[in-house]
Backbone as ProteinMPNN parsed JSONL, in Angstrom:
{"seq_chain_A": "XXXXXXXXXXXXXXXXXXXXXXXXXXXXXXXXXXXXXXXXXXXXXXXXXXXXXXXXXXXXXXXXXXXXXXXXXXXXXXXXXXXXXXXXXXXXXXXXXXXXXXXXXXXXXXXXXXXXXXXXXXXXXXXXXXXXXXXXXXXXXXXXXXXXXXXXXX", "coords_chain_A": {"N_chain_A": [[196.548, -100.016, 245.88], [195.124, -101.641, 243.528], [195.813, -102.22, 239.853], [193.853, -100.945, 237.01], [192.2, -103.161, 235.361], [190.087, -104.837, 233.085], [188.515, -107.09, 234.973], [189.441, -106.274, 237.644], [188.358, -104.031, 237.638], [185.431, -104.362, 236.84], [184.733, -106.244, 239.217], [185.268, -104.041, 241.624], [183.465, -102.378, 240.987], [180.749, -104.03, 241.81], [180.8, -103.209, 244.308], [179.094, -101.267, 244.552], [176.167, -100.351, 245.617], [173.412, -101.011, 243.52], [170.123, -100.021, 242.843], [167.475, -101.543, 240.957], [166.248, -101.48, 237.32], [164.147, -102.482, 235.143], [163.458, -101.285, 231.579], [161.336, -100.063, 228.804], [160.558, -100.802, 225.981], [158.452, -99.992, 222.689], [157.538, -101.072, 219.664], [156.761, -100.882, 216.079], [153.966, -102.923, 217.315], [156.184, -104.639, 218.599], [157.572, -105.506, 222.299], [159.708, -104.5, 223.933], [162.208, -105.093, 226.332], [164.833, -104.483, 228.582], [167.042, -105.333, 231.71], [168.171, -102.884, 233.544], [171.133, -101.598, 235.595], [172.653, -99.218, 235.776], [171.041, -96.538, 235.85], [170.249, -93.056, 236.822], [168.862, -90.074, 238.124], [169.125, -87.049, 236.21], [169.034, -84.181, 236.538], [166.623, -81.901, 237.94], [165.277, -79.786, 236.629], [164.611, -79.386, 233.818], [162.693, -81.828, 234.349], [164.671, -84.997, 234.062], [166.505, -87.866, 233.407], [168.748, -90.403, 233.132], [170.144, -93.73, 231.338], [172.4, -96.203, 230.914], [173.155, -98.779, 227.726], [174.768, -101.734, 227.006], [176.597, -101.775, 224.162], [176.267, -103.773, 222.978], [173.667, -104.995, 223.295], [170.904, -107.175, 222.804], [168.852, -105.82, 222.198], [169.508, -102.968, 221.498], [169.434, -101.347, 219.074], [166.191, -101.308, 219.01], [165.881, -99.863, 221.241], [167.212, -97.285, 220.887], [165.471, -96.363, 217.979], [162.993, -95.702, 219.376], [160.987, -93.401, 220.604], [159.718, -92.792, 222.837], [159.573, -94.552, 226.389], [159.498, -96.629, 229.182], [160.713, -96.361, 232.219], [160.865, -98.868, 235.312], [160.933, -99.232, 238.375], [162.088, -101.676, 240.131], [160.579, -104.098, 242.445], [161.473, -105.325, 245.543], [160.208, -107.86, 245.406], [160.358, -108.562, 242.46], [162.589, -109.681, 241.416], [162.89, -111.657, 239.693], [161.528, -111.257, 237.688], [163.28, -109.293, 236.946], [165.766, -111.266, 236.5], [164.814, -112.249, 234.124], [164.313, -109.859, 232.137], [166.894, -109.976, 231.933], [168.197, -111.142, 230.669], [168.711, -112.066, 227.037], [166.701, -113.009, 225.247], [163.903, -112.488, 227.226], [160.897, -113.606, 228.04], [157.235, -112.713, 227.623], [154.982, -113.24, 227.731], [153.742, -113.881, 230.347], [153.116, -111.156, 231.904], [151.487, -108.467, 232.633], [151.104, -106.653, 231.275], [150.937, -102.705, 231.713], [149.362, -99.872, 229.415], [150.703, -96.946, 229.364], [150.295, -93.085, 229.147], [151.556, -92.441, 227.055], [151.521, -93.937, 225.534], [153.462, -96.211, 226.251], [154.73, -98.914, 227.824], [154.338, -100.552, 230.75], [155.698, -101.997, 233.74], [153.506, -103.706, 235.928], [153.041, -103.201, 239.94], [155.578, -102.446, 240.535], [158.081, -100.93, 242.377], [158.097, -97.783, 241.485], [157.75, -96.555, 238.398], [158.133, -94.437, 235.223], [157.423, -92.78, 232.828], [158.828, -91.551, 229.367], [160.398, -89.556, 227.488], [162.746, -89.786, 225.081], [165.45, -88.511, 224.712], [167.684, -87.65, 223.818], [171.091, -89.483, 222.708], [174.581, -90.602, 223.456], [176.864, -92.211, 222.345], [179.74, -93.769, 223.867], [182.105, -94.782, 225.12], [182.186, -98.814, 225.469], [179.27, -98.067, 225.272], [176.012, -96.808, 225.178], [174.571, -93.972, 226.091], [171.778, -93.071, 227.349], [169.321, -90.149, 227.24], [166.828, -88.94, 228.758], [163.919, -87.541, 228.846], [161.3, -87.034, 231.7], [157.974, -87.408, 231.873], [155.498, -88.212, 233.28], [155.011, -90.122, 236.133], [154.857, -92.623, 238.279], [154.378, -93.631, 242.458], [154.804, -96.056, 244.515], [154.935, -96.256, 248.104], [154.802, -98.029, 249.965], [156.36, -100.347, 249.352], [159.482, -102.474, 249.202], [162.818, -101.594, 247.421], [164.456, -103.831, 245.374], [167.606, -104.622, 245.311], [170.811, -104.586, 243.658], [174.108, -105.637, 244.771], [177.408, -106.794, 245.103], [177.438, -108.273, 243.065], [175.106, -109.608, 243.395], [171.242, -110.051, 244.508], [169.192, -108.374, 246.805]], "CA_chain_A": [[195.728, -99.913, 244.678], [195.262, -102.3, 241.83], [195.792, -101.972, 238.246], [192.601, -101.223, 236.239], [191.992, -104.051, 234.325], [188.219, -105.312, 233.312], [188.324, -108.234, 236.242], [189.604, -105.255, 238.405], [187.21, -102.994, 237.375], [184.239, -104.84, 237.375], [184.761, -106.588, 240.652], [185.461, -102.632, 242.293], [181.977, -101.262, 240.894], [180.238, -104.349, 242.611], [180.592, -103.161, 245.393], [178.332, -99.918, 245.06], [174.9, -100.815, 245.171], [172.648, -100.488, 243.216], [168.406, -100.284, 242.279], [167.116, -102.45, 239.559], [165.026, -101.123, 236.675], [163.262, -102.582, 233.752], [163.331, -100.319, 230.724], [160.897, -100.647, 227.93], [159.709, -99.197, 224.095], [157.595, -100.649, 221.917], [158.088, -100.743, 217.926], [155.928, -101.99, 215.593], [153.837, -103.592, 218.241], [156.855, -105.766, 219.686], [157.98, -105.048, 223.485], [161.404, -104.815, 224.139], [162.67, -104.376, 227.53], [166.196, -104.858, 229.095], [167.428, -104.782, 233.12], [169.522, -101.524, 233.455], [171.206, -100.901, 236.929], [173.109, -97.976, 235.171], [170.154, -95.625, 235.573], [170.36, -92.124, 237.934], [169.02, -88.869, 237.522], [170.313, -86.103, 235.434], [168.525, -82.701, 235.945], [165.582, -81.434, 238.55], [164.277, -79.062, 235.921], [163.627, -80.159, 233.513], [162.757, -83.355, 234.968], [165.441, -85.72, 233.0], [166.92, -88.879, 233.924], [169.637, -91.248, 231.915], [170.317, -94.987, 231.523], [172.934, -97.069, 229.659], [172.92, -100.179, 227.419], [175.713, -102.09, 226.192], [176.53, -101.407, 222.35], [176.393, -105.389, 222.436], [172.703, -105.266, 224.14], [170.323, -107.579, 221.953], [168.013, -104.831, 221.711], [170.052, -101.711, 221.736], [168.31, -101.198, 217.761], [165.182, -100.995, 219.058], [165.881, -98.892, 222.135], [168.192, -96.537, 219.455], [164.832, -96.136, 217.428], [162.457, -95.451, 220.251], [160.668, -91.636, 220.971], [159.631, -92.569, 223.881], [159.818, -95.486, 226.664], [159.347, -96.649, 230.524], [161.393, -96.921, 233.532], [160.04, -99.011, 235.649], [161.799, -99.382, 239.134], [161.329, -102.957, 240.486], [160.243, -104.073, 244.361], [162.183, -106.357, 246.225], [159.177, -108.954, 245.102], [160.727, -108.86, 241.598], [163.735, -110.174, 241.65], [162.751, -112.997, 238.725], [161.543, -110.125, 236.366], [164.867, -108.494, 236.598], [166.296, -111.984, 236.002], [163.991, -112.403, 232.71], [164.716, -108.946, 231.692], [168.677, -109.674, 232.084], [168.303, -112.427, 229.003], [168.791, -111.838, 225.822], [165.018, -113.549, 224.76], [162.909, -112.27, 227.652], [159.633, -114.316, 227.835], [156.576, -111.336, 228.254], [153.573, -114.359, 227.998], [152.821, -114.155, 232.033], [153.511, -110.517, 232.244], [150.243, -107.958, 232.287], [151.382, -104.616, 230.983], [150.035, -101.435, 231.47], [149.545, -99.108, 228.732], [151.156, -95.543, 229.622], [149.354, -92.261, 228.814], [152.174, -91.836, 225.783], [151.618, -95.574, 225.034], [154.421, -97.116, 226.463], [154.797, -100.269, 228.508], [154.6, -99.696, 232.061], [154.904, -103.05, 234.169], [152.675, -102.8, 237.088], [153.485, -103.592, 241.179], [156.663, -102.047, 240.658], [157.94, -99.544, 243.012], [158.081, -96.768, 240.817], [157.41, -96.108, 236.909], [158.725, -93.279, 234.749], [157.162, -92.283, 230.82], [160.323, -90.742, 229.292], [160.494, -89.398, 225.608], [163.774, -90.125, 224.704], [165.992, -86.725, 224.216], [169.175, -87.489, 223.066], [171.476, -90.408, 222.864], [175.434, -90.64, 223.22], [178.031, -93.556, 222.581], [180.769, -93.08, 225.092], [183.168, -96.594, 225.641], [181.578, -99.82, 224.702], [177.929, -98.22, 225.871], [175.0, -96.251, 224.849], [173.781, -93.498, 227.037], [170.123, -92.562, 226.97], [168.773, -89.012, 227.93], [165.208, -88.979, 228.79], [162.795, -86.2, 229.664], [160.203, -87.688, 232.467], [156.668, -86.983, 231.378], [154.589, -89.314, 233.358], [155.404, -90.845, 237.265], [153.963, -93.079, 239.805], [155.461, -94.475, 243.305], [154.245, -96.92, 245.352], [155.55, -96.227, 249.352], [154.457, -99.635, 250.817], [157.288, -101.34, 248.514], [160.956, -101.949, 249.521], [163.283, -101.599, 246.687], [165.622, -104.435, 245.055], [169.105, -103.802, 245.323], [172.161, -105.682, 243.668], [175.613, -105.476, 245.03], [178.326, -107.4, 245.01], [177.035, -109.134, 241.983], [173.587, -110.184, 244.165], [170.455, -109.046, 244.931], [168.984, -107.95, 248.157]], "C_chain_A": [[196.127, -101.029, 243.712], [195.169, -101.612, 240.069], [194.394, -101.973, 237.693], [192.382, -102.094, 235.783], [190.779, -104.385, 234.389], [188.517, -106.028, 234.666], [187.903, -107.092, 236.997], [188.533, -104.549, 239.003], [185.806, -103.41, 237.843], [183.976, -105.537, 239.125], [185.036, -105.048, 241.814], [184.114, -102.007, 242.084], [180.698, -102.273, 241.052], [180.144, -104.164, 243.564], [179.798, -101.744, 245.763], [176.923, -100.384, 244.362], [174.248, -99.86, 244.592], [170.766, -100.623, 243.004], [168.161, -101.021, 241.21], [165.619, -101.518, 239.019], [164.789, -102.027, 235.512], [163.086, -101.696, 232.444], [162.863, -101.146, 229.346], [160.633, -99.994, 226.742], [159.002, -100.485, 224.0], [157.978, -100.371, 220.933], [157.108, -101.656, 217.328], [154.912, -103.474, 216.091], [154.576, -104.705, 218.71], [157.11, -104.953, 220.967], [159.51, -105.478, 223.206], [161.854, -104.39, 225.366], [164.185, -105.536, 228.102], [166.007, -104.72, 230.981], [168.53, -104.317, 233.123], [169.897, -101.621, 235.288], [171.731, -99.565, 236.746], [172.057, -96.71, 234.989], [170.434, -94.331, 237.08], [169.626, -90.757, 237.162], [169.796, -88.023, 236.929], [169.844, -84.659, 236.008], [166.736, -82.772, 236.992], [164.226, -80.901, 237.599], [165.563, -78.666, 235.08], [164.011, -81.401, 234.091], [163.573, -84.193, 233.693], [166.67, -86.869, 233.793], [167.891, -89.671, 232.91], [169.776, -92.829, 232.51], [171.476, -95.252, 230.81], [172.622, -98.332, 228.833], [174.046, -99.724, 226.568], [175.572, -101.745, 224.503], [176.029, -102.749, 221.47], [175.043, -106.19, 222.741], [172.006, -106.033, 222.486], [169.111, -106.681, 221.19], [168.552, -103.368, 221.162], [169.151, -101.21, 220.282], [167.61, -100.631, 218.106], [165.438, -99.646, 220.085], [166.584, -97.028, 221.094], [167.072, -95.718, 218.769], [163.729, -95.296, 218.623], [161.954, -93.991, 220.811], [160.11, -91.65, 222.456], [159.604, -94.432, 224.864], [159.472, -95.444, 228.076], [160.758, -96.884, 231.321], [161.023, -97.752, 234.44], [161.406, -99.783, 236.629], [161.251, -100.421, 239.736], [161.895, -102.805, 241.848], [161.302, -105.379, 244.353], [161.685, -107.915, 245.564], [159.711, -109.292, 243.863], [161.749, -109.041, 240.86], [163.885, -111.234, 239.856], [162.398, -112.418, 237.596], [162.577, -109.558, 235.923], [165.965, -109.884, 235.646], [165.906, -112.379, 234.169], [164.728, -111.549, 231.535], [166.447, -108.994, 231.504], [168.89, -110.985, 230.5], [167.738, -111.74, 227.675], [167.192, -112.588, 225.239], [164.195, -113.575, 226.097], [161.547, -113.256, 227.15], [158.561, -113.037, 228.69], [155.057, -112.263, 228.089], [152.524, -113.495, 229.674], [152.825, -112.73, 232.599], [152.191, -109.148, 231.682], [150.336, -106.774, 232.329], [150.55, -103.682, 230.966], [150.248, -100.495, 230.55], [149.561, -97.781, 229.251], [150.35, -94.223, 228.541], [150.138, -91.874, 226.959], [152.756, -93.193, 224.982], [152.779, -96.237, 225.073], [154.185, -98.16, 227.658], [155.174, -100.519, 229.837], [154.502, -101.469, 232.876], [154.456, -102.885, 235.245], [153.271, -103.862, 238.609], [155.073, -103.175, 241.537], [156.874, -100.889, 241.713], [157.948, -98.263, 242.618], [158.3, -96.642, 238.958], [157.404, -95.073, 236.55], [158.305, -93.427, 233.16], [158.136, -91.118, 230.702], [159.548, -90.748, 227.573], [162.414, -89.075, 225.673], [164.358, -88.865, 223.876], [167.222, -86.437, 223.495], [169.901, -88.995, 223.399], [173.288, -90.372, 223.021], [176.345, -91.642, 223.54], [178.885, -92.415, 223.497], [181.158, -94.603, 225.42], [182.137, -97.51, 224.713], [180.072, -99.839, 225.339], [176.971, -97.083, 225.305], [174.39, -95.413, 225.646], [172.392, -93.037, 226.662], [169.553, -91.453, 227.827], [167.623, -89.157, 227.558], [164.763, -87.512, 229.615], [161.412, -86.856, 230.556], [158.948, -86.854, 231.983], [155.421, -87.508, 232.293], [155.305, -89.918, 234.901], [154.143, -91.61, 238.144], [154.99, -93.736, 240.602], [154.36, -95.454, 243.85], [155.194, -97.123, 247.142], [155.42, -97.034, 250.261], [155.343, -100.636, 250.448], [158.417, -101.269, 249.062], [161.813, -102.515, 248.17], [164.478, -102.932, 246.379], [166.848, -104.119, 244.464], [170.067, -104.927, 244.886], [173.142, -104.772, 244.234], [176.317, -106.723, 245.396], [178.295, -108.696, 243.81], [175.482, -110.228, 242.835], [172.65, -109.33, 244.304], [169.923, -109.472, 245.982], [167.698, -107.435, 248.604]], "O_chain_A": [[197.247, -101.231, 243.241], [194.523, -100.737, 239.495], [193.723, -102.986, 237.89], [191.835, -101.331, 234.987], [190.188, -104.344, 235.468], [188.812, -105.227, 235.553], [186.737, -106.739, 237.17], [188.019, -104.438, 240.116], [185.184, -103.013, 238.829], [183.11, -105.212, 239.938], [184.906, -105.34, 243.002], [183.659, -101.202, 242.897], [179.621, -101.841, 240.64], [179.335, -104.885, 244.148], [179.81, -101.202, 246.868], [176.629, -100.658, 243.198], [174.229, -98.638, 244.739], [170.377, -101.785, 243.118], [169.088, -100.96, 240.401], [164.613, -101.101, 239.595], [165.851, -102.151, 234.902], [161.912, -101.338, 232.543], [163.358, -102.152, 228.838], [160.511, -98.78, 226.584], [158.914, -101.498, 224.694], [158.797, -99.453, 220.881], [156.7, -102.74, 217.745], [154.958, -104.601, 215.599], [153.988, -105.678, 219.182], [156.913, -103.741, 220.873], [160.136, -106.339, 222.587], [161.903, -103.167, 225.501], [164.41, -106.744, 228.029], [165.051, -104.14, 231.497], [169.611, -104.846, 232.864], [168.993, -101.701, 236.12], [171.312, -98.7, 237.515], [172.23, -95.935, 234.049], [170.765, -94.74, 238.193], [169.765, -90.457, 235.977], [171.022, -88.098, 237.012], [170.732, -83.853, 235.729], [165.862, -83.593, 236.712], [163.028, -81.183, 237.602], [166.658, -78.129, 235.251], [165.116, -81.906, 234.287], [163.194, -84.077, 232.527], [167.521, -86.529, 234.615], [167.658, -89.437, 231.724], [169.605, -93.164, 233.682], [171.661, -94.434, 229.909], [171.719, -99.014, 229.317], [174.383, -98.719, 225.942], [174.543, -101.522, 223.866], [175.663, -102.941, 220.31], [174.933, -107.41, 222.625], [172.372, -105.68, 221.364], [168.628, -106.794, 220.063], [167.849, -102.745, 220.367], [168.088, -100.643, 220.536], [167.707, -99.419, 217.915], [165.188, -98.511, 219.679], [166.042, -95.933, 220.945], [167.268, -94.503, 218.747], [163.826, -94.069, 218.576], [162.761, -93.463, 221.576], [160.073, -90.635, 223.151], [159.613, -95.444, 224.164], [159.109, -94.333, 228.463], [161.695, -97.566, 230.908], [160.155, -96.972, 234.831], [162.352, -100.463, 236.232], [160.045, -100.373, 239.982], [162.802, -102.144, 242.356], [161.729, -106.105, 243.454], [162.435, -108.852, 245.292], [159.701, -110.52, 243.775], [161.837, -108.599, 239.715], [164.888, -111.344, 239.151], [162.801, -112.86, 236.521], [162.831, -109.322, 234.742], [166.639, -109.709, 234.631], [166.696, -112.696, 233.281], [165.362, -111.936, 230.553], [167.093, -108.088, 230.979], [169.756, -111.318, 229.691], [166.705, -111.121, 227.421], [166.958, -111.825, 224.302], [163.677, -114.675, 226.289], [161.328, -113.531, 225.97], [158.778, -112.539, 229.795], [154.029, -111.678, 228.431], [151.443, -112.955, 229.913], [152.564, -112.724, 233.802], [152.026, -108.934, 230.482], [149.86, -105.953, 233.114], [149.506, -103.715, 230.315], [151.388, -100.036, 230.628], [148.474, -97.343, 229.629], [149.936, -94.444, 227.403], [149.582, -91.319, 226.012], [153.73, -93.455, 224.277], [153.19, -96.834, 224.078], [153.223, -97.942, 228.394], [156.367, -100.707, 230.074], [153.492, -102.149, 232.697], [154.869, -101.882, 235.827], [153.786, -104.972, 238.467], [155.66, -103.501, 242.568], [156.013, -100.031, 241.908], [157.779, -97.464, 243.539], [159.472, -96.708, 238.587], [156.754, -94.301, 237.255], [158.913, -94.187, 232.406], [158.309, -90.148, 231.44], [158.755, -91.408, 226.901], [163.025, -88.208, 226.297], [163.955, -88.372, 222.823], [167.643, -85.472, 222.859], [169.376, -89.687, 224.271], [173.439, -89.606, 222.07], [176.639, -91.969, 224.69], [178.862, -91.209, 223.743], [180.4, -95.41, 225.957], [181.518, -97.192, 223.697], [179.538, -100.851, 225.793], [177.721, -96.218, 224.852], [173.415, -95.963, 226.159], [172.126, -92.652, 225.524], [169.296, -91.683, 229.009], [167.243, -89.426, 226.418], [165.165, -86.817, 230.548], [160.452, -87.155, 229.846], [159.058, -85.651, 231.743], [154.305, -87.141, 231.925], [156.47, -90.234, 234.661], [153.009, -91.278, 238.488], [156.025, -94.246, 240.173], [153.177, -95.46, 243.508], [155.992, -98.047, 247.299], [155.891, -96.826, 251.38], [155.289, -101.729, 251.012], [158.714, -100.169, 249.528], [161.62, -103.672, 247.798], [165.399, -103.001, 247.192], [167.084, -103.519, 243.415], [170.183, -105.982, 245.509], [173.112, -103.541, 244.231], [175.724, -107.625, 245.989], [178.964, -109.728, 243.763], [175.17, -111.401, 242.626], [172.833, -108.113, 244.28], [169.987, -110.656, 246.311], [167.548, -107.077, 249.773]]}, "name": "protein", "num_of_chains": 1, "seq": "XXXXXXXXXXXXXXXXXXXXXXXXXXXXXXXXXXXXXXXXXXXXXXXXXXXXXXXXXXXXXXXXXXXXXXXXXXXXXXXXXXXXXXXXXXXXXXXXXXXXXXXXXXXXXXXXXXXXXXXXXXXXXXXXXXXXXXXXXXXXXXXXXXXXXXXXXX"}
C-alpha cells in the first residue's frame, strides 16, 4: 500500500471507470453546463440520482442557484462535447439544445438525458454534492457509451 496523498489518490481512482455526463441549468437565460464523471444513482423510489462539482468549479454559483437541471449522458460520438464542457468558458454557438418539459437544457444524440429538480445540496471536502429527483428520461439503445479511465476516454 501507498500513502494517501493527492498524486496517490488521484492516480488510484483513475483506474475505475467511468461514464461521462454533461450537466446543465439555465439562469437568467444563460446556459451553464459542466462535465461531471462523479454522477451515480442514489434511490429507486423515489427516482433520485446525485452528482458533484468542485467548490472551485467556474460555475458552481449558478448550479448552487438552480431548481432544476439536465443530465445528459454522452455517446461514445461525443467525446469533444465532454472536452468543451471540461473548460472553464464552454463555447454553446454550434450546439442545438433541446428545451426539456421543465425548461431545462437537454443536449440531444446523447445516450441518455435526465430532467432533475434539484433536492438538496451538501458540501462535504473540497466538493459540492447535488441531490436530484428525476422527473423526465429518455435512452437511446443504438448508442455505446463514453467511458474515461485511466485519465482517457474510450
Amino acid at each position: 500500500m501507498k500513502k494517501a496523498n493527492i498524486k496517490n489518490f488521484k492516480k488510484t481512482l483513475s483506474k475505475f471507470s467511468t461514464g461521462i455526463t454533461v450537466v446543465c441549468v439555465k439562469n437568467k437565460n444563460a446556459i451553464y453546463g459542466k462535465t461531471v464523471n462523479s454522477f451515480n444513482s442514489l434511490s429507486l423510489n423515489p427516482h433520485m440520482v446525485l452528482f458533484s462539482l468542485g467548490n472551485y468549479s467556474s460555475s458552481i454559483n449558478q448550479f448552487s442557484k438552480a431548481k432544476f437541471l439536465s443530465i445528459n449522458i454522452l455517446s461514445n460520438k461525443q467525446k469533444k462535447l465532454s472536452e468543451n464542457f471540461a473548460s472553464s468558458t464552454p463555447k454553446l454557438e454550434n450546439i442545438n439544445f433541446i428545451i426539456g418539459k421543465n425548461k431545462t437544457i437537454i443536449i440531444p444524440d446523447c445516450i441518455a438525458n435526465l430532467e432533475c429538480k434539484l433536492t438538496d445540496k451538501i458540501k462535504k471536502g473540497d466538493h459540492m454534492i447535488f441531490i436530484c429527483k428525476v422527473l423526465e428520461l429518455q435512452f437511446n439503445d443504438r448508442l455505446k457509451p463514453l467511458v474515461y479511465f485511466n485519465s482517457k476516454y474510450f
